[in-house]
TORPA-4810 file (N, C-alpha, C, O; in nm, 3 decimals):
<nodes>
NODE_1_1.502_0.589_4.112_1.418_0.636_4.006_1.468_0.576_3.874_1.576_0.608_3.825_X
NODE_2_1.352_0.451_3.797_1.436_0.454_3.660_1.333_0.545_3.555_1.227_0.607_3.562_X
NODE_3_1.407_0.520_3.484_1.401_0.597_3.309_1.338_0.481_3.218_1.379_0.374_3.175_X
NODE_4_1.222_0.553_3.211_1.128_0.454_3.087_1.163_0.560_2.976_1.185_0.680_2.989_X
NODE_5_1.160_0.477_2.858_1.231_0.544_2.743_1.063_0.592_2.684_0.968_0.521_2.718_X
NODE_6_1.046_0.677_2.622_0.916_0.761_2.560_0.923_0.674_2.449_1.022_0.613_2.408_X
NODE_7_0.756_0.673_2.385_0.710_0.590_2.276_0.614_0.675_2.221_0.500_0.669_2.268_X
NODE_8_0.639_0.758_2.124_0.563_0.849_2.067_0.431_0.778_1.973_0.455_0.681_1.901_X
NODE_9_0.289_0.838_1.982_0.226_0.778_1.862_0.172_0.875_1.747_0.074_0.858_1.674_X
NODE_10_0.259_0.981_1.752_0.227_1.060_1.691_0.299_1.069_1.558_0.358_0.973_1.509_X
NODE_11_0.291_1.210_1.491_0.375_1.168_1.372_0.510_1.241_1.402_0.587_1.283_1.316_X
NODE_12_0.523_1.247_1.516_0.683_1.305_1.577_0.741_1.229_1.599_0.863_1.245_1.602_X
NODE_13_0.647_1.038_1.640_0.763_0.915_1.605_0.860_0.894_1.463_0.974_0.849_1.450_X
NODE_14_0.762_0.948_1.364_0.834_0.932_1.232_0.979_1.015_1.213_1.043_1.021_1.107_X
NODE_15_1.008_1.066_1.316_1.185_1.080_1.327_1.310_1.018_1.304_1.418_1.027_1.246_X
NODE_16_1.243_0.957_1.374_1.349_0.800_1.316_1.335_0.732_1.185_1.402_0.629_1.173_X
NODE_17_1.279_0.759_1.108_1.197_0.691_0.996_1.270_0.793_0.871_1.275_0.746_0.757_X
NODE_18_1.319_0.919_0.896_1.364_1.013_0.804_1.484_0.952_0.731_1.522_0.843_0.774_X
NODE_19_1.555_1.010_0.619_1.634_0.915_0.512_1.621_0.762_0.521_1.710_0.688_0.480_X
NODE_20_1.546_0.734_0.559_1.513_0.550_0.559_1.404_0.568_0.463_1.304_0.640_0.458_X
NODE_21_1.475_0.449_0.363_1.375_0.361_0.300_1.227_0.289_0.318_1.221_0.167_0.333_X
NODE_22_1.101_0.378_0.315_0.981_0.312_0.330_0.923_0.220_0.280_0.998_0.156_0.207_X
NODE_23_0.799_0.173_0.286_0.692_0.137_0.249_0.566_0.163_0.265_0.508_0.102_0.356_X
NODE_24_0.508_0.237_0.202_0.388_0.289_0.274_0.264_0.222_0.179_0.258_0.201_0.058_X
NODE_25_0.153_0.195_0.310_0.000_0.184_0.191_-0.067_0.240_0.242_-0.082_0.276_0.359_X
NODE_26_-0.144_0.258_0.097_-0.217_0.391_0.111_-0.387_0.335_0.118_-0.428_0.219_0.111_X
NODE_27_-0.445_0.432_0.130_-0.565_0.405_0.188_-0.636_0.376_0.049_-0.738_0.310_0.068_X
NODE_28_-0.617_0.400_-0.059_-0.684_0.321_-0.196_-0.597_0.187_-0.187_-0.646_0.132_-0.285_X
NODE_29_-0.494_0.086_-0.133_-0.451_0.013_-0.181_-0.344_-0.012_-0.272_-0.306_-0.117_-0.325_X
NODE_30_-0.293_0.134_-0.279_-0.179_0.116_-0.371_-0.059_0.101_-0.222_-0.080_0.124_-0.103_X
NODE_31_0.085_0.048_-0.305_0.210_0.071_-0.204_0.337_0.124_-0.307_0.383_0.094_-0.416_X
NODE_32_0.360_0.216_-0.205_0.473_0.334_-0.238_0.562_0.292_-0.145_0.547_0.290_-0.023_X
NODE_33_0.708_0.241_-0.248_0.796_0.297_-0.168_0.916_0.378_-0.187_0.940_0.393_-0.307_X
NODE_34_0.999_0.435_-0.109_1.077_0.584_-0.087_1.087_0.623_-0.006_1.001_0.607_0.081_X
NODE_35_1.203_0.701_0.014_1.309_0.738_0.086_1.237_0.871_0.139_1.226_0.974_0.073_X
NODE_36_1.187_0.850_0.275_1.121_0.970_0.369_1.256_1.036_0.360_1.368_0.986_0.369_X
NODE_37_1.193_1.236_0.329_1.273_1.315_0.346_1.201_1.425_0.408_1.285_1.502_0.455_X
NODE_38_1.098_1.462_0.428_1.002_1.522_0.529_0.871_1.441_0.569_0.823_1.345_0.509_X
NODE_39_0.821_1.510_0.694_0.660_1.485_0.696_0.626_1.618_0.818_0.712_1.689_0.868_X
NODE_40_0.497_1.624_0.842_0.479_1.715_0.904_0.381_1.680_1.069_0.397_1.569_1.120_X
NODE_41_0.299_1.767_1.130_0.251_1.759_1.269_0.106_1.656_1.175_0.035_1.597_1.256_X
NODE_42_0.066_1.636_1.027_-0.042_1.570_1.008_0.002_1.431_0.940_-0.066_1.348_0.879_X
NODE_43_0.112_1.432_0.967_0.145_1.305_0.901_0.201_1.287_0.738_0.269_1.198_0.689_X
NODE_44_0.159_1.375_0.696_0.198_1.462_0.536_0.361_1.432_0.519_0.450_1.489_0.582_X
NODE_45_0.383_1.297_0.392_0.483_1.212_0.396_0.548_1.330_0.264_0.480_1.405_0.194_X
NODE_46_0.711_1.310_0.261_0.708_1.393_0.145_0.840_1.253_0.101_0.940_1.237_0.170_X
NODE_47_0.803_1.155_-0.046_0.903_1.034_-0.061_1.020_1.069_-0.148_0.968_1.083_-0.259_X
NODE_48_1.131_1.088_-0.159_1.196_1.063_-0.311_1.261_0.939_-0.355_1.314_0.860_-0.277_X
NODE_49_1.256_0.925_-0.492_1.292_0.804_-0.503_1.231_0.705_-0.490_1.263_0.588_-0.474_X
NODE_50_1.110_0.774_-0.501_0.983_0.644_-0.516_0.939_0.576_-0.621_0.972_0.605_-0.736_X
NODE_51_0.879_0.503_-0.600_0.831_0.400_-0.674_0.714_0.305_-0.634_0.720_0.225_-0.540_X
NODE_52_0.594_0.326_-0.727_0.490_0.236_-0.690_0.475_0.112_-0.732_0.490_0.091_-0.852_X
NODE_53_0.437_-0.014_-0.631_0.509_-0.125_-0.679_0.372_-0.213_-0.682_0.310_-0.205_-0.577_X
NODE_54_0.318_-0.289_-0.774_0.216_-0.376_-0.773_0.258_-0.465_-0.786_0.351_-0.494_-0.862_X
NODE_55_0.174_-0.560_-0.683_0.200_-0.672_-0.654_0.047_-0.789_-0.738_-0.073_-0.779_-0.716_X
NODE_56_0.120_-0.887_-0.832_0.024_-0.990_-0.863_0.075_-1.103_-0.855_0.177_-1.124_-0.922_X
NODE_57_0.001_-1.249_-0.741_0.050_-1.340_-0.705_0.200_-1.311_-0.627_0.228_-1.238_-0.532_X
NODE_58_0.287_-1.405_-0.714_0.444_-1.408_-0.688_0.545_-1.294_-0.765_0.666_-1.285_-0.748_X
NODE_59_0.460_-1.212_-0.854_0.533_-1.099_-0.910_0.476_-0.959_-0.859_0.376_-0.919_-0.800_X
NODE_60_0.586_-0.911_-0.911_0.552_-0.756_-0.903_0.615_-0.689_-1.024_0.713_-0.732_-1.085_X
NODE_61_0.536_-0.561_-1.055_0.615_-0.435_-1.115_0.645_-0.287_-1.045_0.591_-0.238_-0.946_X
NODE_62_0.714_-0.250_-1.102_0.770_-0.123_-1.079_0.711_0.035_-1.168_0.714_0.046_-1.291_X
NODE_63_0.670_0.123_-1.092_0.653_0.250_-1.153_0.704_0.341_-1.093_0.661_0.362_-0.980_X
NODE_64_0.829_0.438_-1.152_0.891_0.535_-1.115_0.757_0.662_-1.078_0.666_0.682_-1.159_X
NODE_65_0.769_0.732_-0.952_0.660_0.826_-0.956_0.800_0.960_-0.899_0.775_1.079_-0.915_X
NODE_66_0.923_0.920_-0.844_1.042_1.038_-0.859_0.945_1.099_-0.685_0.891_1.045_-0.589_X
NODE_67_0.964_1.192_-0.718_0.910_1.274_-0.557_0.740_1.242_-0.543_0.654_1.260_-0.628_X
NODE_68_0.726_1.185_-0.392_0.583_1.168_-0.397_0.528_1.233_-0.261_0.559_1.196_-0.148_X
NODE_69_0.449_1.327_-0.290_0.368_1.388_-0.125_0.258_1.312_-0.117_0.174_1.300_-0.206_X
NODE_70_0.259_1.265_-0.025_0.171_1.141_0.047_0.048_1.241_0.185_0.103_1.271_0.291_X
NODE_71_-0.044_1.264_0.174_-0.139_1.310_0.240_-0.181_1.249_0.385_-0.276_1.170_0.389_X
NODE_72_-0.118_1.282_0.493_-0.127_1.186_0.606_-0.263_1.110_0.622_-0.243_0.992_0.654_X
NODE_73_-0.370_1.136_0.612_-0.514_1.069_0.603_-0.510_0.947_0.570_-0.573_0.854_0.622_X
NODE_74_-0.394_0.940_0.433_-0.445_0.827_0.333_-0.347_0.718_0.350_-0.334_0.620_0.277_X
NODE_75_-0.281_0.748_0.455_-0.177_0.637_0.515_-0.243_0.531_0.564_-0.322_0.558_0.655_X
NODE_76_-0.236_0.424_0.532_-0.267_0.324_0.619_-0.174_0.244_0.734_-0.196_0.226_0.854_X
NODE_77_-0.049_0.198_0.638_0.082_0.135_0.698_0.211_0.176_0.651_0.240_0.180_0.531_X
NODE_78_0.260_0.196_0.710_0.407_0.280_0.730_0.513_0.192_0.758_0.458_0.125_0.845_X
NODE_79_0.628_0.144_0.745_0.692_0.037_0.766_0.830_0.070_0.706_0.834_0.120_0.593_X
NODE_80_0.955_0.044_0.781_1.082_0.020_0.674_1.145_-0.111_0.635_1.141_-0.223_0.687_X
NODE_81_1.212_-0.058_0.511_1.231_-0.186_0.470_1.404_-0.209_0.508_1.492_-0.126_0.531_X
NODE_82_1.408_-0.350_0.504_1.465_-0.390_0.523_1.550_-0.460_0.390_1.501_-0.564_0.347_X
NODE_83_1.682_-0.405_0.317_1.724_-0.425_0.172_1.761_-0.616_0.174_1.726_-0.685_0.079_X
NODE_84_1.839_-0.682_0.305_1.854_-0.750_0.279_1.754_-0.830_0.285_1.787_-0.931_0.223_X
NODE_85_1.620_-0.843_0.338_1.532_-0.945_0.355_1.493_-0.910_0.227_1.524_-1.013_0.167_X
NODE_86_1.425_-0.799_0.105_1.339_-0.735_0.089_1.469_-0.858_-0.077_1.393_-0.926_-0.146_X
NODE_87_1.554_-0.867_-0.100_1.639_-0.953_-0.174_1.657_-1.057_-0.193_1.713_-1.114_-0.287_X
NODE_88_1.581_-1.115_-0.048_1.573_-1.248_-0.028_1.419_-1.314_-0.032_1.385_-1.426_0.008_X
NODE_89_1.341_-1.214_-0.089_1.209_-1.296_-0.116_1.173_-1.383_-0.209_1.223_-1.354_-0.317_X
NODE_90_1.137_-1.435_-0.210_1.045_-1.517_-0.342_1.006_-1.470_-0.457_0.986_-1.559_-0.539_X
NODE_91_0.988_-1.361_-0.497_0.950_-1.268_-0.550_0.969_-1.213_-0.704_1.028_-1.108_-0.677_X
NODE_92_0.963_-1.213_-0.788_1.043_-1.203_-0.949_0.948_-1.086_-1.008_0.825_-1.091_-1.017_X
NODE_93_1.014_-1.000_-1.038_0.986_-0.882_-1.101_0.973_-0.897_-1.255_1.049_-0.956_-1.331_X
NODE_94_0.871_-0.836_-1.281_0.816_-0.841_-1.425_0.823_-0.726_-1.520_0.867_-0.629_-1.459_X
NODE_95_0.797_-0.697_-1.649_0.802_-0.590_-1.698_0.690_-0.507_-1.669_0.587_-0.573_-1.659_X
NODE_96_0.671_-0.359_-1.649_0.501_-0.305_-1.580_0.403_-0.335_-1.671_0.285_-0.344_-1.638_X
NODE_97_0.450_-0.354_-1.807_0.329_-0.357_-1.855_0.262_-0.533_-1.896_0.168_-0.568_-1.968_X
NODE_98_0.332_-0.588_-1.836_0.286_-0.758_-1.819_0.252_-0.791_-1.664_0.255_-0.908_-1.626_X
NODE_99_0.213_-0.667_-1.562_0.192_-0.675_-1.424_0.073_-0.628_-1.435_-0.030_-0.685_-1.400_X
NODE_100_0.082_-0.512_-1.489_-0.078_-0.430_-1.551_-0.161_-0.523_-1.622_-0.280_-0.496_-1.609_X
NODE_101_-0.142_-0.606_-1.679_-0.212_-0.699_-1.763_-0.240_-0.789_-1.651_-0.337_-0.765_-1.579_X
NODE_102_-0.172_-0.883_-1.630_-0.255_-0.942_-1.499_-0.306_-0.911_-1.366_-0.329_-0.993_-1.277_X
NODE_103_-0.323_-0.764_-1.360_-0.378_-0.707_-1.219_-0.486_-0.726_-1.317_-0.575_-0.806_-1.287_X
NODE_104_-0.492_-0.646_-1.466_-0.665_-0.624_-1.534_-0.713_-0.766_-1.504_-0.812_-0.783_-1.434_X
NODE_105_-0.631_-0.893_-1.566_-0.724_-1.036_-1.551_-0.772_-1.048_-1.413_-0.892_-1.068_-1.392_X
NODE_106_-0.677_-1.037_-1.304_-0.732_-1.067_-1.209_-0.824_-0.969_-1.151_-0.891_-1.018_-1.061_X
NODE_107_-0.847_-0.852_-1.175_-0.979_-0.794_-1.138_-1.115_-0.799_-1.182_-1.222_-0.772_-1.129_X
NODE_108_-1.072_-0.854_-1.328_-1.200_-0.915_-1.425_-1.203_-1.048_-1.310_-1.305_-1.031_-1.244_X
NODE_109_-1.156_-1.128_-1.279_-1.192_-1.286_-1.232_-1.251_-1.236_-1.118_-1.362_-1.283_-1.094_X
NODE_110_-1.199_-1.137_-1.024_-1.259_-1.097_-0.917_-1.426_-1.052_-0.957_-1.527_-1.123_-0.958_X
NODE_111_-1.410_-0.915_-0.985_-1.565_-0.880_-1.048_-1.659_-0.997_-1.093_-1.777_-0.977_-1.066_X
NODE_112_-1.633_-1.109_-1.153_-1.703_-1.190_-1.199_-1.768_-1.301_-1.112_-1.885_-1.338_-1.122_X
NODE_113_-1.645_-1.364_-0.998_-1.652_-1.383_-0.886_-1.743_-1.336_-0.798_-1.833_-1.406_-0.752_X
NODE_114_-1.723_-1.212_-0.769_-1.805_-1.125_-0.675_-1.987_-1.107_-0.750_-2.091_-1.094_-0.686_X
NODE_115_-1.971_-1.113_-0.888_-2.102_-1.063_-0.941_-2.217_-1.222_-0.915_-2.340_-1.212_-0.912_X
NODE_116_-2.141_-1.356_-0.900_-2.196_-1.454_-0.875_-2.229_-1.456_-0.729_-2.342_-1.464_-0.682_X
NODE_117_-2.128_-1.448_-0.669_-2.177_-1.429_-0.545_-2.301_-1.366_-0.520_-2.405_-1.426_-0.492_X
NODE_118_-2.288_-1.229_-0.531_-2.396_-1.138_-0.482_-2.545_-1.150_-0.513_-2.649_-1.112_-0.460_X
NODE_119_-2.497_-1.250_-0.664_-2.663_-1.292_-0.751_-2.721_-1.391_-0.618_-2.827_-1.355_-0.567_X
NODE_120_-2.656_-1.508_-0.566_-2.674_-1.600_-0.498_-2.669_-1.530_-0.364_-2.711_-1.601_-0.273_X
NODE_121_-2.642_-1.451_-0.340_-2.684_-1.380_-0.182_-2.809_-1.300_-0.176_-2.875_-1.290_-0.073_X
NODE_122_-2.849_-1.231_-0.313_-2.989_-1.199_-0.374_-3.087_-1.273_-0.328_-3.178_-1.260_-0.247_X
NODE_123_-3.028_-1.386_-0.429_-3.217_-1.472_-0.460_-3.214_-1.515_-0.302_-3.331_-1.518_-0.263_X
NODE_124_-3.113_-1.555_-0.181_-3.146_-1.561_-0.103_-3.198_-1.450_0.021_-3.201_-1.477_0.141_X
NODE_125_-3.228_-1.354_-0.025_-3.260_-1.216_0.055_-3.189_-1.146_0.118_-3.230_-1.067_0.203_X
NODE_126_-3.068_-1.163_0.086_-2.958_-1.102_0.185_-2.915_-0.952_0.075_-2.908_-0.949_-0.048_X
NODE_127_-2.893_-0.844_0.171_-2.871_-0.699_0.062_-2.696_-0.712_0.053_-2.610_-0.743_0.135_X
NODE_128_-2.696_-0.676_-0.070_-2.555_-0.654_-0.095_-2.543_-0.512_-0.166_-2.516_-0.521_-0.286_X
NODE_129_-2.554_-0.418_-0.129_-2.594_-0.289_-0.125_-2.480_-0.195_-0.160_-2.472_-0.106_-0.245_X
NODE_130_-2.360_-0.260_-0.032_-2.247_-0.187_-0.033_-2.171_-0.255_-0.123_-2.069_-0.200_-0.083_X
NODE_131_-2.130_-0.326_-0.209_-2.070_-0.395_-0.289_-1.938_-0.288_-0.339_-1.816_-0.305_-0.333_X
NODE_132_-2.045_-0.138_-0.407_-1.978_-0.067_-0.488_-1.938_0.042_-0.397_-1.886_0.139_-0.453_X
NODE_133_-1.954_0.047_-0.252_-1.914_0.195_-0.242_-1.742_0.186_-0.137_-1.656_0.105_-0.104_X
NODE_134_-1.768_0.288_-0.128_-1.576_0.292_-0.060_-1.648_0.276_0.136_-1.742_0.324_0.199_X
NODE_135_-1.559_0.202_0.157_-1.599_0.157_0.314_-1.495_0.230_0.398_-1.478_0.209_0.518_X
NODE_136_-1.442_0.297_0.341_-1.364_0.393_0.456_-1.479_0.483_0.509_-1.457_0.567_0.596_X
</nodes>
């Protein structure tokens, strides 16, 4: 008789995941990360020592958010990090409020982008309907 080791897919796998350093994204697109110190039977993350981190291009910034309860629903990806890879990226951190400034440009280039598009998917009869709504 052998012993297959159990593979939980529930949120009773997240056991192993407790005082470890996360990364989580969330179902708007933001990513949080912090140090799991509870969660519950719904997935209900509780972080400290978090921090929400936006990413534009090759930079990122940092926002202290201190304790964060994370709503299991709105999880998308769950992941730990790893300090030494996570040191060794490419990556150069910016001040938040020169990260915030180019998330705004680049969502203006997007919107503007997208608003050409959709004109030219128009005049050709195609509906672009859902453009604005949330697709979850």
């Amino acid at each position: 008789m052998s012993f297959t080791p159990q593979f939980f897919t529930t949120a009773e796998s997240l056991v192993d995941s407790l005082d470890r350093k996360l990364l989580v994204v969330l179902r708007d697109g933001r990513k949080v990360i912090g140090i799991l110190r509870s969660y519950d039977q719904f997935a209900n993350l509780v972080l400290q020592d978090s921090l929400e981190r936006i990413y534009v291009g090759d930079a990122y910034g940092d926002i202290e958010r201190g304790v964060f309860i994370i709503r299991g629903e709105n999880v998308v990806l769950l992941g730990e990090i790893d300090g030494e890879i996570e040191d060794s990226l490419p990556l150069r951190q910016l001040p938040i409020e020169e990260i915030l400034q180019m998330q705004r440009e680049e969502a203006e280039e997007k919107a503007r982008k997208d608003k050409l598009r959709y004109c030219l998917l128009r005049k050709q009869g195609f509906s672009v309907d859902f453009a604005d709504n949330d697709l979850y």
